[in-house]
N, C-alpha and C positions, 0 to 999 in steps of 0.2 A: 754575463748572460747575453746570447746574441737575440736579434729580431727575429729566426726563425725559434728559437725555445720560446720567446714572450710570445708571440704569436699561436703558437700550440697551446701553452698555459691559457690562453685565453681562449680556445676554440673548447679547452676541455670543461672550463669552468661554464662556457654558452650551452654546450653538450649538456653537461648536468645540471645547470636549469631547466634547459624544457624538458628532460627527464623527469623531473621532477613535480610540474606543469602538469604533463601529460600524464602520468601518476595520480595524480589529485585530479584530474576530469573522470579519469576511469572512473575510481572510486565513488566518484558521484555520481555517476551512469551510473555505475550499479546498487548506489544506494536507493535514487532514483525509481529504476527498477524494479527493485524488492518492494517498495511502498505503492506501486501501480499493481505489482501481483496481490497484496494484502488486499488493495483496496478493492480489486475485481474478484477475489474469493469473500470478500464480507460483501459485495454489492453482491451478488450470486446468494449468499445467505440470507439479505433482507429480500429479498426475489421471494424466494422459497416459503420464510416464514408468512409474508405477505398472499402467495398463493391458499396456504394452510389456511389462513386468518379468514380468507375470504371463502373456502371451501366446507369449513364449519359455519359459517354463518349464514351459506345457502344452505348445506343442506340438514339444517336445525330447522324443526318445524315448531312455532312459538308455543302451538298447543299443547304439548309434552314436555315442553321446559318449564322451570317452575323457579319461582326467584324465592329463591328460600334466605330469608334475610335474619331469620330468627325472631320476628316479633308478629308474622302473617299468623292468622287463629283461624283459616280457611284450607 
């Protein structure tokens, strides 16, 4: 085996380490990713339900509501 064959053998085995490296960052980027989208579509949903929550409860007038609990004889 000459010094340039070891030489190449060794350039290809560095080669497909950080192929490999950079492989496994992707993947994490983009695992990453996915879980920033999820979590900006469910913050966007507690947005939503929160606006709901608060638009029923302004425009619920107390006098027409009636807390019916099952034991009131009025």
């Amino acid at each position: 085996m000459s010094w340039l064959s070891l030489l190449l053998a060794l350039l290809k085995m560095a080669q497909s380490l950080f192929d490999y490296v950079e492989r496994n960052k992707l993947l994490d980027a983009g695992g990453a990713r996915a879980i920033q989208e999820q979590m900006e579509e469910l913050n966007g949903r507690v947005k939503k339900a929160l606006a709901a929550r608060d638009a029923v409860a302004r425009d619920a007038d107390a006098g027409k509501l009636h807390d019916d609990d099952g034991y009131r004889k009025d």
